[in-house]
N, C-alpha and C positions, 0 to 999 in steps of 0.2 A: 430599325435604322439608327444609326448614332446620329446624337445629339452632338450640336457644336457647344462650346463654352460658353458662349452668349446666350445663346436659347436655355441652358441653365440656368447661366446668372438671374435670367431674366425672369424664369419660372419659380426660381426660388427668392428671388428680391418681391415678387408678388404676394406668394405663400406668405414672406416673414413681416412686409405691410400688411395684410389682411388679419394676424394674428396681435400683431403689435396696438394697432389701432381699434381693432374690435373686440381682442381676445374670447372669439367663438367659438365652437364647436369647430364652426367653420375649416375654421386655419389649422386645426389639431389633426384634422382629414385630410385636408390635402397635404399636409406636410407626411402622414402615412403613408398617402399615392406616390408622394416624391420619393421618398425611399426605395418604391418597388423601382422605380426611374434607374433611379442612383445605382441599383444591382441590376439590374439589364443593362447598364451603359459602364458594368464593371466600375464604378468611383472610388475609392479608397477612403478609408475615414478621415485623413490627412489633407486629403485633397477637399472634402467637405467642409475641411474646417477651413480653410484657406479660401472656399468660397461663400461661409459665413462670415467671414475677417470682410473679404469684398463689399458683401451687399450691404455690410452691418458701418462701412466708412462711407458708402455712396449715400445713407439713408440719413445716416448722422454724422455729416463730417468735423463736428466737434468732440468726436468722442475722446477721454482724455488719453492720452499718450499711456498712462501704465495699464489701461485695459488693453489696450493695441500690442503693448509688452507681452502680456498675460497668453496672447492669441500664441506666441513662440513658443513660450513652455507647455500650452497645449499642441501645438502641431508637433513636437518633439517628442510626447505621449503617443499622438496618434498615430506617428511614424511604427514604434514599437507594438503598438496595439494591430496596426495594419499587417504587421507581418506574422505576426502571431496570429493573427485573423484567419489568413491566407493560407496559413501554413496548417490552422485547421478544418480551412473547408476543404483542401488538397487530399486533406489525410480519412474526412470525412466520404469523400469522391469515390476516393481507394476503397477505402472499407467498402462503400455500396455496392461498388463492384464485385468485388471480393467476395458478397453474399449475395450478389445475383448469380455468381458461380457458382458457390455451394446450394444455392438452392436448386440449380439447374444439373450439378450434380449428385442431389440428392433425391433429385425425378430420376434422374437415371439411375439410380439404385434400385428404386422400387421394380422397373420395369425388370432385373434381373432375379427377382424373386418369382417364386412362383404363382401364379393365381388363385389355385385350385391346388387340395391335397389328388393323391392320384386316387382313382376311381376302385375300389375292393373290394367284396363283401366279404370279406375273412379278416381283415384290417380296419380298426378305427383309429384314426392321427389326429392330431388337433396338433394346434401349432399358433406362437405367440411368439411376437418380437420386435422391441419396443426399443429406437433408439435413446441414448441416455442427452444426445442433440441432434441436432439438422441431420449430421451426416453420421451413419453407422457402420464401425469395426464388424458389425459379425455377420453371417452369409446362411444360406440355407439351400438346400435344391434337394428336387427329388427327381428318378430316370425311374420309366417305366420298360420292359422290354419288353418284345414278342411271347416271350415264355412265361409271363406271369412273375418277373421276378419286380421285386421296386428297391430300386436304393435311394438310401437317403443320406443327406450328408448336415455336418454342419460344422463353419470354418470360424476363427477370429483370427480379422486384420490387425497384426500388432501396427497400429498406425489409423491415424483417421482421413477425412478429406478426401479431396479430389485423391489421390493415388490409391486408395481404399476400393472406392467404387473404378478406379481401374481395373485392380487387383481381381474384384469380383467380376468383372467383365471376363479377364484373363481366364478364371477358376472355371466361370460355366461354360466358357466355350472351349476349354481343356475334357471338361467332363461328356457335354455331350457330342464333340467330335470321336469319343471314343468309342471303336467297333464293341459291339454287344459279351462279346467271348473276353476282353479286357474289363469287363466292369466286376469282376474278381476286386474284394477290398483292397488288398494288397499291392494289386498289379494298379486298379487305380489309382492310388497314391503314391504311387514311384512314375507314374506318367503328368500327374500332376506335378510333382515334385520337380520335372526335369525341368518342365515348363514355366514354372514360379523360379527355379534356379538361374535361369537362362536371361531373364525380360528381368526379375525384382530387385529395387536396387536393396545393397546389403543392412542399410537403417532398418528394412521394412519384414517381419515374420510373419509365417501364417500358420498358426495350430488348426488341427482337423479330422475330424472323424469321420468314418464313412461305412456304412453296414447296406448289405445287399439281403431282403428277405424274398424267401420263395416261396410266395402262397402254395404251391404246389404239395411241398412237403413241411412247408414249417418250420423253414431251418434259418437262423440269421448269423450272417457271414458278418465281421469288422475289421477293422482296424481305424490305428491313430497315427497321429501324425502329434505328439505333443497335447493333445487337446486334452479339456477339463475333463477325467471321468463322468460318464454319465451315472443311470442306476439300471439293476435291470427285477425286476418285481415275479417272483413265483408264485400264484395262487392258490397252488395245492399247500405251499409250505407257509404261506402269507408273510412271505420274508423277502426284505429286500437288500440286495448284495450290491457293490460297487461295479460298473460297467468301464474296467480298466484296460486301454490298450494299447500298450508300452510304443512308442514311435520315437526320433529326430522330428522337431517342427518342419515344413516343410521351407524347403528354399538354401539350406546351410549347406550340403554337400549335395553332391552330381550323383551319388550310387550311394542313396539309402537302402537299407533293409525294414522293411514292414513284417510284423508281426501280422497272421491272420488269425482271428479267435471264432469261437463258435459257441453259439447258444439254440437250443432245442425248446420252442415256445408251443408251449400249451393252451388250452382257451382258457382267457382271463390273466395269461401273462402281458406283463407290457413293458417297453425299454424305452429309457427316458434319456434323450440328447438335453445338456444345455448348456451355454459358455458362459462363463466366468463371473459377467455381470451377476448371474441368480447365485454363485454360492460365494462370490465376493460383497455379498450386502450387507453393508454394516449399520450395525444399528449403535448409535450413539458413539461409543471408541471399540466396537471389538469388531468382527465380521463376525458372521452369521452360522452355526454350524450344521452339517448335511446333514444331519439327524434332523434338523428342523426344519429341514426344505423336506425329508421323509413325512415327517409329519401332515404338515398341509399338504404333502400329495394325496394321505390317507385319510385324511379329512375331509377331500372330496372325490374320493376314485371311485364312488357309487356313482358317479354322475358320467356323461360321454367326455371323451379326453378333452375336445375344444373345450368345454364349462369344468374339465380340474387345472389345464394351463392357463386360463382364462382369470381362476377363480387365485390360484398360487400367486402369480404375478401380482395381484390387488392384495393380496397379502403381505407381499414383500415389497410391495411399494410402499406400504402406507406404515410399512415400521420406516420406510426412508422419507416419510411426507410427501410422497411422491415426487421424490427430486432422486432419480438417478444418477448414481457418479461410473456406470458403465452402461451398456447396451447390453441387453438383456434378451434370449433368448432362448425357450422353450418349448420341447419338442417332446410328445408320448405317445408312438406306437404299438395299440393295442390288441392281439387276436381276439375276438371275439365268438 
């Protein structure tokens, strides 16, 4: 309940007697409690001072005139202090908000990832991705189908934020409204395409790859949409080649054309998704070159995929101090 004028005055003509005359602990405390008063009853610093000028002429009404002066040139201070005051706790208010929304939509990011790689005994995935803040540009999903097929995708939001984690809302319920006979690479990403054309405003791109393998026979189907090359690793040949899938980002025109590729995986091959953040990491002033994201892949491909993407990422973080300047995500599915 608010306070009236006088139950002030009177609370703090107290306070400034008990400190004046005893100078104790005392007074130094309760004039802390007063404070918390002062901001529950909204007071201004202007106004405080005006009711220091008050209690301070009731207490000592000889006080001499150029102190009583002095009280104007601070209430003129306090004026400009007050409103600068205001104007950052306003701005303060804003912001809280502001990241109780990202934090709120950055719960809802997570829930659109997957939980669980998909269940295969012919396939080992690991998978790692680590935003570079709160809220992350880049996307992942995997669809299982009745016939043993799994695709896997994986996107970056040119753009961060709440419209990001839209975006990814939009991508997976694009993907998995799609009948089973459309999850063809190609055909996926001209359905996605329509979809991100249609809803995304034109600020906002989304690069994206997407390969469909068929435990059955072995075969992995792709394509891209703009997105980072992956790699794709042959272990008969112990060679690793670039996983390039020539596309338009998705969203820019109504009737894209996708390229679909094809790759024939052996036991011991494996094909490596990742976006931008892993081969844009720069270390000191250069970026990072794929040759050396090769390397620490083979530095620990004896080990299961989660503990080589697991193990790359702490690699590449720690040339960056562990300060990411993108969102990072890695992905290597392995026949086994």
């Amino acid at each position: 309940m608010k306070q009236t004028v006088e139950n002030l005055e009177r609370t703090y003509k107290e306070i400034l007697q008990t400190f004046i005359h005893r100078k104790s602990e005392l007074g130094l405390y309760e004039a802390q409690q007063f404070s918390k008063v002062l901001l529950e009853q909204q007071i201004s610093p202007e106004e405080l001072v005006s009711l220091h000028q008050t209690v301070l002429v009731e207490l000592f009404p000889t006080v001499p005139e150029e102190i009583l002066d002095s009280f104007d040139l601070l209430l003129e201070v306090m004026m400009g202090y007050g409103l600068a005051y205001r104007e950052h706790q306003s701005l303060r208010d804003r912001q809280l908000e502001l990241e109780s929304e990202i934090d709120v939509a950055a719960n809802m990011q997570q829930t659109f990832l997957p939980e669980v790689v998909p269940d295969t005994e012919s396939l080992d995935i690991g998978v790692i991705s680590v935003p570079a803040h709160k809220m992350s540009g880049d996307y992942y999903h995997y669809i299982k189908d009745d016939n043993g097929c799994i695709g896997i995708a994986i996107a970056d939001i040119i753009g961060k934020g709440v419209p990001a984690a839209l975006c990814m809302s939009m991508i997976k319920y694009a993907m998995d409204s799609l009948p089973e006979q459309r999850l063809q690479p190609a055909a996926l990403l001209e359905n996605v395409n329509r979809v991100v054309e249609q809803n995304v405003n034109n600020s906002m791109f989304i690069t994206m790859m997407y390969g469909s393998y068929d435990t059955r026979s072995h075969e992995f189907h792709y394509a891209g949409a703009g997105h980072e090359p992956g790699f794709f690793y042959r272990a008969k040949e112990d060679q690793f080649e670039e996983l390039y899938a020539k596309g338009i980002v998705l969203g820019v025109t109504k009737k894209p054309h996708f390229r679909e590729y094809y790759k024939k995986i052996e036991e011991g091959d494996f094909i490596v998704f990742l976006s931008d953040g892993v081969t844009e990491c720069r270390v000191e002033d250069r970026f990072i070159e794929r040759e050396e994201i090769v390397t620490f892949i083979r530095k620990y491909m004896h080990l299961s995929t989660q503990e080589i993407v697991n193990n790359v990422y702490q690699e590449l973080a720690s040339l960056q101090n562990f300060s990411l300047r993108d969102d990072f995500t890695l992905i290597i599915i392995r026949r086994v």
